[in-house]
FIFIPA-754725 format. One record per residue (C-alpha): x, y, z; residue number from 1; residue in three letters; chain. Coordinates in steps of 0.02 Angstrom, whole numbers, m for minus. Layout:
! residues N
NODE      u      v      w   i  aa ch
NODE      X      Y      Z NUM ALA  A
...
This chain:
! residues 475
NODE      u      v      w   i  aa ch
NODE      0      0      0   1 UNK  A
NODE     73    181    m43   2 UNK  A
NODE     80    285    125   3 UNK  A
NODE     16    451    154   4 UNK  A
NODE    189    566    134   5 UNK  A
NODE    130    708    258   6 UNK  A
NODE    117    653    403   7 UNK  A
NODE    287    629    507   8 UNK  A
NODE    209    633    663   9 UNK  A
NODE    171    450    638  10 UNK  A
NODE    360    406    643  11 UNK  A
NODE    315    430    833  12 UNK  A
NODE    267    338    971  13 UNK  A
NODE    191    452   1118  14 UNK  A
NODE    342    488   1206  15 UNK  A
NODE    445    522   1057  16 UNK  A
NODE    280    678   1029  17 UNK  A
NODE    335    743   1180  18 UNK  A
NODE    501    781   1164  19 UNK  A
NODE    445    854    992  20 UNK  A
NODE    350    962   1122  21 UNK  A
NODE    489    987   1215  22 UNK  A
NODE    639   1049   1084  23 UNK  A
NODE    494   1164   1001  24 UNK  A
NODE    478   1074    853  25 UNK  A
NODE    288   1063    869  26 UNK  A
NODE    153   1101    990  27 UNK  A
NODE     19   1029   1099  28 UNK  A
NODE   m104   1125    988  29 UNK  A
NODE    m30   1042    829  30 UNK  A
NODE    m32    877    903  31 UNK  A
NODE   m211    881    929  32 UNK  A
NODE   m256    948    776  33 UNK  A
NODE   m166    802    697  34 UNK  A
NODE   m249    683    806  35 UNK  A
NODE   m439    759    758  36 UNK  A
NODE   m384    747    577  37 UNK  A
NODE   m358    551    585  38 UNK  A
NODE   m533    526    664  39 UNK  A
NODE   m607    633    545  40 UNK  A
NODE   m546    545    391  41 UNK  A
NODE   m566    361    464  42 UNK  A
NODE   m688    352    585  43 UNK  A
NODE   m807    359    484  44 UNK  A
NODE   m761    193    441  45 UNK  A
NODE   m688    119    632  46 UNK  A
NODE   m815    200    729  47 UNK  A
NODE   m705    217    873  48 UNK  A
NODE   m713    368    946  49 UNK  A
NODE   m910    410    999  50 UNK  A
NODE   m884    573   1120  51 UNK  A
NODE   m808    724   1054  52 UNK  A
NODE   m686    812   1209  53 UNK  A
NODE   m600    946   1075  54 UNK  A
NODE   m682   1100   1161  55 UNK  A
NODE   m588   1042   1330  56 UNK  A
NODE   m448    954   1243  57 UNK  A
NODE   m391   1150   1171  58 UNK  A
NODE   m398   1201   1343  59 UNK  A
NODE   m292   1056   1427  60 UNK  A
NODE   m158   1075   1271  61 UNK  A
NODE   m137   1243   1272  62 UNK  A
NODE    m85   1252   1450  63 UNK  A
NODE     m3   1087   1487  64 UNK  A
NODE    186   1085   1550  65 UNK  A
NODE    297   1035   1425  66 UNK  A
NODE    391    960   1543  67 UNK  A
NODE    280    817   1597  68 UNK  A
NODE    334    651   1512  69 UNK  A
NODE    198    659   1375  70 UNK  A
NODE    197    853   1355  71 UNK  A
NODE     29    866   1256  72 UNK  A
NODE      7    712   1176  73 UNK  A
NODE   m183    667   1139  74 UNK  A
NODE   m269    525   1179  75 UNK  A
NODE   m436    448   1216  76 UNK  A
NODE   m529    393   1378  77 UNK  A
NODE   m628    233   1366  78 UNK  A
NODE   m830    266   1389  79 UNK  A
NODE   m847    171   1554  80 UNK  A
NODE   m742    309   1647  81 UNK  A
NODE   m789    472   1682  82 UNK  A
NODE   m701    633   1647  83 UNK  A
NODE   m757    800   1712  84 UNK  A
NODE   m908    876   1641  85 UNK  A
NODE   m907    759   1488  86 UNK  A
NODE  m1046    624   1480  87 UNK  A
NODE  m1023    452   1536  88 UNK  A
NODE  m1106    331   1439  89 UNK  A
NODE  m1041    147   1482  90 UNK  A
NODE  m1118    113   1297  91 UNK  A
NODE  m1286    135   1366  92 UNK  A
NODE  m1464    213   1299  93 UNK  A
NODE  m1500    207   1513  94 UNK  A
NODE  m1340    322   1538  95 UNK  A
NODE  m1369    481   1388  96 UNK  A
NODE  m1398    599   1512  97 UNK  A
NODE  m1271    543   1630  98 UNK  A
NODE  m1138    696   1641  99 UNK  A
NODE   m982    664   1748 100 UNK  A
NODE   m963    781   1904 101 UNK  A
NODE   m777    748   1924 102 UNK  A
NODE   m628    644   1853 103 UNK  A
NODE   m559    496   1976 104 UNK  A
NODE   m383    482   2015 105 UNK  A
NODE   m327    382   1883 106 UNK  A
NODE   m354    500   1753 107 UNK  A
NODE   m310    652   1853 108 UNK  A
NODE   m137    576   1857 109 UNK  A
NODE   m133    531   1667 110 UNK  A
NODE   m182    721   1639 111 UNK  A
NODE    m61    772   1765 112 UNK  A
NODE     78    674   1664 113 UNK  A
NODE     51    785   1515 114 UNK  A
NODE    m71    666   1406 115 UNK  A
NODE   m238    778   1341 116 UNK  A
NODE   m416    689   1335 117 UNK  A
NODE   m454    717   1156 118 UNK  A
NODE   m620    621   1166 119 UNK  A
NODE   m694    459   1214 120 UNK  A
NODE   m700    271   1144 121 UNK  A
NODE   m844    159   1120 122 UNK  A
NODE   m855     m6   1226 123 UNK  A
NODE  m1001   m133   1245 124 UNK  A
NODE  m1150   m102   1337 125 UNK  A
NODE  m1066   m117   1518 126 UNK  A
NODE   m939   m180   1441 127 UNK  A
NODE  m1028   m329   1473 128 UNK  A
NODE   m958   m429   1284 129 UNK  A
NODE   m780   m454   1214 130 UNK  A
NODE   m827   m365   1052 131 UNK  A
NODE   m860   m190   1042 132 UNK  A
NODE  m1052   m160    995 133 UNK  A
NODE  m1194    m75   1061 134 UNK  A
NODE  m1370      1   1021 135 UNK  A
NODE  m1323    181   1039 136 UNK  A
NODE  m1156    198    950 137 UNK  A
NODE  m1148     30    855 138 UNK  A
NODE   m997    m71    808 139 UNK  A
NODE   m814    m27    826 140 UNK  A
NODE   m713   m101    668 141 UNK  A
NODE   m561   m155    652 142 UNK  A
NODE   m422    m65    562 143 UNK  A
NODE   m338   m228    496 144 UNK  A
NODE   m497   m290    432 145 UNK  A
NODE   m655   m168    421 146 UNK  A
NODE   m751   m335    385 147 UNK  A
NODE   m717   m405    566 148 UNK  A
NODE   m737   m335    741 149 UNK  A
NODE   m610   m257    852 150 UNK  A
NODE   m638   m349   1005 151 UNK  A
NODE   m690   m279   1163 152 UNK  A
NODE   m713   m213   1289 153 UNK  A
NODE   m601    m80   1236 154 UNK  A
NODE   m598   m110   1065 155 UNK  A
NODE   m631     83   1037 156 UNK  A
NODE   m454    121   1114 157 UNK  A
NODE   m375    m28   1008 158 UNK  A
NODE   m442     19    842 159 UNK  A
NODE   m376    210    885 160 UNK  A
NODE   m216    171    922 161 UNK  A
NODE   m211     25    792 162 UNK  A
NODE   m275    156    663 163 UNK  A
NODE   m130    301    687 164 UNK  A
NODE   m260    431    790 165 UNK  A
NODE   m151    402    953 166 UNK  A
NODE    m15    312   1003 167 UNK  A
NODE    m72    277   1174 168 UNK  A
NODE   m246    261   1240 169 UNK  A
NODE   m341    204   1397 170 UNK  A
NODE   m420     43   1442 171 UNK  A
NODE   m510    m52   1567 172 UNK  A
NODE   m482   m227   1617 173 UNK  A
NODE   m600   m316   1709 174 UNK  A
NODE   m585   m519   1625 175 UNK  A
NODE   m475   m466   1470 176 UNK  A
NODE   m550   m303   1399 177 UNK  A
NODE   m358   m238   1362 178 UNK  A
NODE   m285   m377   1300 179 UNK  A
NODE   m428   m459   1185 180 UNK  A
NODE   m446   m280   1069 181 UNK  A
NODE   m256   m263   1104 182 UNK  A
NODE   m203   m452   1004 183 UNK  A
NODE   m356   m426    862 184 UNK  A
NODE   m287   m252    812 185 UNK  A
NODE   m102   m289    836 186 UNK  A
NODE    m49   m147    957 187 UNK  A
NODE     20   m198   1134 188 UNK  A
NODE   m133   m212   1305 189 UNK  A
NODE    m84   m221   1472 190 UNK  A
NODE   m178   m258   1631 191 UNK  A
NODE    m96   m211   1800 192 UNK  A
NODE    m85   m282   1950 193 UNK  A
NODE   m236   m231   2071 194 UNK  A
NODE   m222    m97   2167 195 UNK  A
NODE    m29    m54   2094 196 UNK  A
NODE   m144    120   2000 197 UNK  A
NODE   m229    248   2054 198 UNK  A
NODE   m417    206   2058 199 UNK  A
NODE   m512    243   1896 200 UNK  A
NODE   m688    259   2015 201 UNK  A
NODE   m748    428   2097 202 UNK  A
NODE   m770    346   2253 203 UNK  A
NODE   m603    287   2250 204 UNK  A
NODE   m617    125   2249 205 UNK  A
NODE   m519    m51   2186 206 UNK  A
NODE   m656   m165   2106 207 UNK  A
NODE   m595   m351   2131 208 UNK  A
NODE   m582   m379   1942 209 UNK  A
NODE   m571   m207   1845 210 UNK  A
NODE   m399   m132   1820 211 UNK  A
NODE   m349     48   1714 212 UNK  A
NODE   m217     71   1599 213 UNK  A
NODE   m174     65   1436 214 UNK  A
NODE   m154     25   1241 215 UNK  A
NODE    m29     84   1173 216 UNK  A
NODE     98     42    985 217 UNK  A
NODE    280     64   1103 218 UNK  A
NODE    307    m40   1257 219 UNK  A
NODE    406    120   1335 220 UNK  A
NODE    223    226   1330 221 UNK  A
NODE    137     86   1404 222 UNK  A
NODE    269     78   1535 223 UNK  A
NODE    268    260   1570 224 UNK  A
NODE     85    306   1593 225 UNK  A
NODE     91    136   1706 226 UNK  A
NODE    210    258   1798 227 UNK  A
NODE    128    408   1807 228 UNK  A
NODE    m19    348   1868 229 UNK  A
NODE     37    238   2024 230 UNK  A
NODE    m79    228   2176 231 UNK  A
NODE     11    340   2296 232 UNK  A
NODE   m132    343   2423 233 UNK  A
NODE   m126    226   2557 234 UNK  A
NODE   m314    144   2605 235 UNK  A
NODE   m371     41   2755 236 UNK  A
NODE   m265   m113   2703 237 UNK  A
NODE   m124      7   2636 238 UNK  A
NODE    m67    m13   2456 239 UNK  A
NODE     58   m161   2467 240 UNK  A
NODE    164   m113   2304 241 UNK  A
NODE    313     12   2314 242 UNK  A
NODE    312    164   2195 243 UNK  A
NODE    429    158   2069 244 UNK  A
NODE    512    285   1964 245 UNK  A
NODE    574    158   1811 246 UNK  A
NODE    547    m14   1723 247 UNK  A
NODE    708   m135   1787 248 UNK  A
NODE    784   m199   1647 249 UNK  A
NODE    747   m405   1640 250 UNK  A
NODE    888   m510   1738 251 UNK  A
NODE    918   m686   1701 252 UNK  A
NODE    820   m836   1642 253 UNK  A
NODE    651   m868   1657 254 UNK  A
NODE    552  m1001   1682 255 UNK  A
NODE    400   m982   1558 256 UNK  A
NODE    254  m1124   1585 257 UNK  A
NODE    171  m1146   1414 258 UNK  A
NODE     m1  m1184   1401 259 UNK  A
NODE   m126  m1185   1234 260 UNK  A
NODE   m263  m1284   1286 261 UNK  A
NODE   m413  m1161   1373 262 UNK  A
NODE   m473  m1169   1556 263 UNK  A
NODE   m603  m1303   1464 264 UNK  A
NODE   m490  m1394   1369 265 UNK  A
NODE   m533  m1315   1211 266 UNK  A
NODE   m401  m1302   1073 267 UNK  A
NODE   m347  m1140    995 268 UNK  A
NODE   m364  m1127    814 269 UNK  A
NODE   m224  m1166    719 270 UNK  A
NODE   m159   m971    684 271 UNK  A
NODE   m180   m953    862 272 UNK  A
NODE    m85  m1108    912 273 UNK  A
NODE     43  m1041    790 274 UNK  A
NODE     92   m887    859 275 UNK  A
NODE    101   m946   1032 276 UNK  A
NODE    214  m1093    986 277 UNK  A
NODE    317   m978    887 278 UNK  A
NODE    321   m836   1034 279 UNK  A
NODE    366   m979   1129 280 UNK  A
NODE    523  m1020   1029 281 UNK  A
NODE    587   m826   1025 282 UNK  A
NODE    558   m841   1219 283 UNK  A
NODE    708   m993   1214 284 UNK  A
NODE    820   m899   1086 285 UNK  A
NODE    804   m749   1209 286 UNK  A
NODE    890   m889   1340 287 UNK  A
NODE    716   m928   1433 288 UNK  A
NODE    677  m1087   1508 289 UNK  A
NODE    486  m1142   1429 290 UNK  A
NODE    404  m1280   1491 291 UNK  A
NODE    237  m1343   1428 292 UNK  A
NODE    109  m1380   1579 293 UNK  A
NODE    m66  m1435   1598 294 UNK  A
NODE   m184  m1314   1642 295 UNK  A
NODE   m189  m1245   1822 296 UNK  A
NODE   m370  m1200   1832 297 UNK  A
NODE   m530  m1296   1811 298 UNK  A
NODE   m644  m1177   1695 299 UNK  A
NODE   m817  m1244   1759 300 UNK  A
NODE   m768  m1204   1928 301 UNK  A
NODE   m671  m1028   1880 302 UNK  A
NODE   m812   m967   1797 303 UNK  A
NODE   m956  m1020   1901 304 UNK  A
NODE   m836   m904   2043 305 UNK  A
NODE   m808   m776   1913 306 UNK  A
NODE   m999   m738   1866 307 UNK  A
NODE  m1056   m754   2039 308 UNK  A
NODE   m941   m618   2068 309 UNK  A
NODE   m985   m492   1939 310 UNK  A
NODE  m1165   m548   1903 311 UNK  A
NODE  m1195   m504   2097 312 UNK  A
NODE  m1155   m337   2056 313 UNK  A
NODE  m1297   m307   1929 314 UNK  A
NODE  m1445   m391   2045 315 UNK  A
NODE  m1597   m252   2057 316 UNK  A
NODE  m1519   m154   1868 317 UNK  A
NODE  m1680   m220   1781 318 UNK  A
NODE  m1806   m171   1934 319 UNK  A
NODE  m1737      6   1952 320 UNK  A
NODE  m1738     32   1763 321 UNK  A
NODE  m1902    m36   1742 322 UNK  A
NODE  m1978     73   1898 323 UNK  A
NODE  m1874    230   1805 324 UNK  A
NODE  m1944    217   1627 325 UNK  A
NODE  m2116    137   1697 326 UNK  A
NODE  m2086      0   1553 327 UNK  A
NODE  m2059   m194   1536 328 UNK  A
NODE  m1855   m173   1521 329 UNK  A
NODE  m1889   m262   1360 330 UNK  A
NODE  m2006   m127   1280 331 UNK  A
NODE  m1901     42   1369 332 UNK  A
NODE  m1762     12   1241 333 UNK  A
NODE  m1659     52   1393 334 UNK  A
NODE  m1534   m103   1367 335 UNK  A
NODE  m1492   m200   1234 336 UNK  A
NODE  m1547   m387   1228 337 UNK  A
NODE  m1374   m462   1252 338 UNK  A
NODE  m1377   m351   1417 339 UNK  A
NODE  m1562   m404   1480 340 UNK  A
NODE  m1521   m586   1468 341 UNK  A
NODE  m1351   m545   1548 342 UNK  A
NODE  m1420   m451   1694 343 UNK  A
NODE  m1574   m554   1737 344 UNK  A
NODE  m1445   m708   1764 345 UNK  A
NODE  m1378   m618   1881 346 UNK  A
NODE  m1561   m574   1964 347 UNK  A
NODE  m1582   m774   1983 348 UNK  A
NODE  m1424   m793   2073 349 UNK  A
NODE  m1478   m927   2233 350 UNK  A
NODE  m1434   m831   2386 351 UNK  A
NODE  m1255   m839   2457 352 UNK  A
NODE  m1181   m839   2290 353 UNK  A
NODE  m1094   m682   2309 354 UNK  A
NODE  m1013   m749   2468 355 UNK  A
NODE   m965   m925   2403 356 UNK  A
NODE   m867   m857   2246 357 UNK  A
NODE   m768   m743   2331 358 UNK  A
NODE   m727   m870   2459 359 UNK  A
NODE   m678   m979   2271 360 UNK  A
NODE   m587   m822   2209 361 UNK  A
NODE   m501   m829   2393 362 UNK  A
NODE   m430  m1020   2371 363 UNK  A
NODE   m364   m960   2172 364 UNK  A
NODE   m274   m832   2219 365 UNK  A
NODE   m185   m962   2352 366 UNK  A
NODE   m194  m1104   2214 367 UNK  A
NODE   m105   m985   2091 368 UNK  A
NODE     38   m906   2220 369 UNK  A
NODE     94  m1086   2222 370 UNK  A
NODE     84  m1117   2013 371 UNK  A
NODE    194   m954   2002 372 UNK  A
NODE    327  m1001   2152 373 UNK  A
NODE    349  m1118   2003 374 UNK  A
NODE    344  m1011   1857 375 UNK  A
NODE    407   m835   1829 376 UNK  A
NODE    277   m807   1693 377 UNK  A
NODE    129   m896   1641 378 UNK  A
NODE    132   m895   1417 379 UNK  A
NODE    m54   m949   1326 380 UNK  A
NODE   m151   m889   1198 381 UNK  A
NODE   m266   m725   1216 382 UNK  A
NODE   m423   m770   1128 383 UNK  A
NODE   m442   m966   1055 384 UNK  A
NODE   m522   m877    892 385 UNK  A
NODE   m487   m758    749 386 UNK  A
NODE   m592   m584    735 387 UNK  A
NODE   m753   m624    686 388 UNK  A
NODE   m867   m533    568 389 UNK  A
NODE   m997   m401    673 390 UNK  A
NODE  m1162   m514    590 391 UNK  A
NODE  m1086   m662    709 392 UNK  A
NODE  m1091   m582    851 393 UNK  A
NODE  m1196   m436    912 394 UNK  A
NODE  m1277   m329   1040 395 UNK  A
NODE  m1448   m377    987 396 UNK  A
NODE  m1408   m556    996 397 UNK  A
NODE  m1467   m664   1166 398 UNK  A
NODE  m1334   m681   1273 399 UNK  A
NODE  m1223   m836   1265 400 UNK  A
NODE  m1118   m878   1418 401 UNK  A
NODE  m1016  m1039   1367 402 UNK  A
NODE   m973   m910   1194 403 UNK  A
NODE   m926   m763   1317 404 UNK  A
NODE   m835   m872   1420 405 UNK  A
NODE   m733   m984   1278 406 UNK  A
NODE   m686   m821   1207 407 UNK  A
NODE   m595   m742   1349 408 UNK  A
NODE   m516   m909   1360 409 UNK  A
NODE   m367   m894   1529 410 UNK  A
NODE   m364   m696   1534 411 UNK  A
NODE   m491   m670   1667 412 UNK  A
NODE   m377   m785   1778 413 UNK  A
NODE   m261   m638   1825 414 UNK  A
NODE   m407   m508   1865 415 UNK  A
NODE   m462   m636   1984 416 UNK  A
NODE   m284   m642   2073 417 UNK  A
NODE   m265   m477   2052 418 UNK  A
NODE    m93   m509   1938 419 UNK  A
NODE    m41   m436   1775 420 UNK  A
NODE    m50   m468   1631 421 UNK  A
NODE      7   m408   1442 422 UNK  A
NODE    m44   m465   1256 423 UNK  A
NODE    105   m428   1153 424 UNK  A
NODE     85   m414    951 425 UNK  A
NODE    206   m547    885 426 UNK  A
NODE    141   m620    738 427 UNK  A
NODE     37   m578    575 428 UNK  A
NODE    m48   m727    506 429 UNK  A
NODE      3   m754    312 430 UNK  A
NODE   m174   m800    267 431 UNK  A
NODE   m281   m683    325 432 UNK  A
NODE   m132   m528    366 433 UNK  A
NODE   m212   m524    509 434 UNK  A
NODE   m119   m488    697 435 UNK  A
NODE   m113   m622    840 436 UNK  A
NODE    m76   m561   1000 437 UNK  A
NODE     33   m677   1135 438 UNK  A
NODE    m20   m671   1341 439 UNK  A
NODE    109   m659   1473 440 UNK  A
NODE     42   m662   1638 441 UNK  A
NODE    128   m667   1816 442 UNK  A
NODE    116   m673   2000 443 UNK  A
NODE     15   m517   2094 444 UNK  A
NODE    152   m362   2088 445 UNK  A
NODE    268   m426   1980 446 UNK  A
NODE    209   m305   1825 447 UNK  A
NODE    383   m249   1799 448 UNK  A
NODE    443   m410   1758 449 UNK  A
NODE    303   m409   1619 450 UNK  A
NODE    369   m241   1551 451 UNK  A
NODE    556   m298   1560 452 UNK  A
NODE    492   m454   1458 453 UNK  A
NODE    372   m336   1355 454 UNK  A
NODE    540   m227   1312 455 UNK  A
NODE    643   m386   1287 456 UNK  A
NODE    516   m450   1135 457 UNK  A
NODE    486   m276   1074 458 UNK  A
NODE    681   m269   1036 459 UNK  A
NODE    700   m452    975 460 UNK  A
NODE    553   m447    844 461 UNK  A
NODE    504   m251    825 462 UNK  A
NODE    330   m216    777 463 UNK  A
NODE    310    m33    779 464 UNK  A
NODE    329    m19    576 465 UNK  A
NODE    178   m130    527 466 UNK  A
NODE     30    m21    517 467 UNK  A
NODE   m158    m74    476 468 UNK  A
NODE   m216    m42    291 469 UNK  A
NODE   m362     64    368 470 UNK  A
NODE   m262    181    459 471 UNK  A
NODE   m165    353    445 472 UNK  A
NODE    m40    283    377 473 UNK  A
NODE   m114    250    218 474 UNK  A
NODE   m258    318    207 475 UNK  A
């Protein structure tokens, strides 16, 4: 494909923006300009970006201290978080008029750091899917393939930073929302540790699964907005990690435990299997010690913890939507069907479940301290499927639980022990040119040793000058 000669600023990841910044070689102001340019030409066909933030964007750019580590850089704030005076959404016709009072700590930070809320991304209804799609904004495409979806839940942020309008953007993580979006459109998703940020909630909060952080084409961005926005306040329990000012470079050997099969003994599909097996091979050129091992974790009994944890969460949505609109839920037009059938699972939870899970998610997080005294890092496939095609999966559809669950696979293992974890782009697949993402994942804490890893590939097999077709690059 022939690539579009005027724009430079693409040669860029976001930290190498800011020190454009910096020398006076371009300004905040310019930067954002650039940014708005990209979604205008292709968003039209990604549908990523669903709020526009330009009017408070100017503001933030044209004051921002060029001395902060990303100096002006735009980016974009996924729609399940809020930002001051911008609406809220979480994807949902129920939320339109919800406008955000404040901006939690997480995202203070991040502005504090110099990056400049250009706008906001389009998840899933709730972010309750691991596609992108929902009745009030629609689909989210992806830039490799405009024929496919871009995975979710924050397929927005992928397909923006996958497409050229960004080179970082925020995510949430609460069973694989980074990382899914992160291996379809070939940029780089982490999930943190919990607790290691600042909370992305007003009330300040840690939920037990969801994490903030970021997307991002350079492992060094990922790394440094993972260091401007550490949790520096200390609550009841105190935060157990240490603040840190850099990413340790990676020392010695590790021992990698390989695993392809899913929590349900499912098999990947063969392009999947592929790129594991072959990230698995640069892991022993790189010196590392990888061992295939069974699976740790049953995914009947994983699961049936996992949903009685977050479907507890959503008992009483339907009553208090219903008693709001004075409509069946199903006639209001409130929620989308893939989110009644969703929520009223959760409504028929027996009593105690909420209790009994986390009692389950207790025993894990023991079982799992024990697989990792074995095993520095945990290497298995991020989704067991390719992209699919937006007609094969959608918000109007009923709700499928054994199709959620298949397709996010291992990830939400390390939300549930409150440990990183990364999908790294690694490998294109020669049929279909499509990406195919590789998941690291490690003990609670231990998220530097995933970015010293993350750095380690990054330099071995470089990805940063394959672009999508449908991006700024070439079109």
């Amino acid at each position: 494909m022939t690539e579009v000669p005027d724009d430079p600023l693409l040669d860029h990841d976001g930290l190498g923006l800011a020190a454009l910044v910096r020398n006076g070689e371009v300004t905040p102001g310019d930067l954002l300009d650039a940014a708005m340019s990209r979604v205008g030409r292709l968003d039209e066909i990604l549908n990523s970006v669903i709020v526009d933030c330009a009017d408070r964007a100017r503001d933030h750019a044209a004051r921002v201290d060029p001395s902060t580590p990303f100096a002006g850089v735009p980016t974009f704030l996924k729609d399940l978080v809020d930002l001051a005076g911008i609406r809220r959404t979480d994807g949902s016709r129920s939320m339109l008029g919800n406008i955000s009072p404040a901006s939690p700590a997480w995202v203070t930070a991040a502005e504090a750091a110099g990056l400049v809320m250009a706008g906001k991304t389009n998840t899933p209804e709730f972010a309750s899917m691991t596609v992108t799609d929902n009745a009030v904004f629609g689909v989210t495409l992806n830039p490799w393939d405009p024929e496919l979806h871009a995975g979710g839940s924050s397929g927005g942020a992928a397909a923006a930073v996958a497409a050229g309008y960004t080179p970082v953007a925020h995510g949430t993580d609460g069973g694989g929302s980074n990382r899914i979006p992160a291996s379809w459109c070939g940029v780089f998703g982490m999930k943190p540790s919990r607790g290691r940020l600042a909370s992305g909630d007003l009330d300040g909060t840690h939920p037990v699964f969801k994490t903030h952080l970021a997307l991002s084409r350079s492992v060094r961005d990922n790394a440094a907005v993972f260091l401007a926005t550490q949790n520096t306040v200390r609550g009841p329990l105190g935060n157990p990690y240490p603040h840190i000012d850099t990413i340790p470079g990676l020392q010695g050997r590790l021992r990698i435990a390989l695993t392809l099969e899913g929590p349900f003994g499912d098999v990947p599909d063969p392009a999947i299997q592929a790129a594991v097996e072959d990230t698995a091979r640069l892991c022993e050129a790189l010196g590392h010690e990888v061992v295939p091992v069974d699976h740790p974790v049953d995914g009947e009994e994983f699961y049936a913890m996992y949903s009685g944890i977050f479907l507890s969460r959503t008992v009483g949505m339907i009553k208090m939507l219903e008693e709001a609109s004075g409509l069946p839920i199903e006639d209001s037009g409130l929620l989308t069907r893939c989110t009644i059938d969703f929520v009223r699972s959760g409504d028929l939870l027996p009593e105690g479940t909420a209790a009994t899970a986390e009692a389950a998610r207790v025993a894990l997080e023991a079982h799992m301290a024990g697989f990792f005294a074995n095993h520095d890092v945990w290497l298995t496939p991020v989704t067991p499927g390719m992209p699919m095609a937006p007609a094969s999966w959608a918000s109007s559809d009923p709700f499928d639980q054994d199709r959620s669950q298949l397709s996010m696979g291992s990830l939400p293992i390390a939300n549930a022990i409150g440990g990183p974890g990364m999908s790294v782009p690694l490998w294109w697949d020669d049929a279909t040119g499509l990406p195919v993402g590789s998941h690291f994942s490690a003990g609670p804490g231990r998220d530097e040793l995933l970015y010293a890893l993350a750095f380690q590939l990054e330099e071995a097999r470089p990805w940063a000058g394959r672009w999508a077709p449908t991006s700024a690059k070439y079109l």
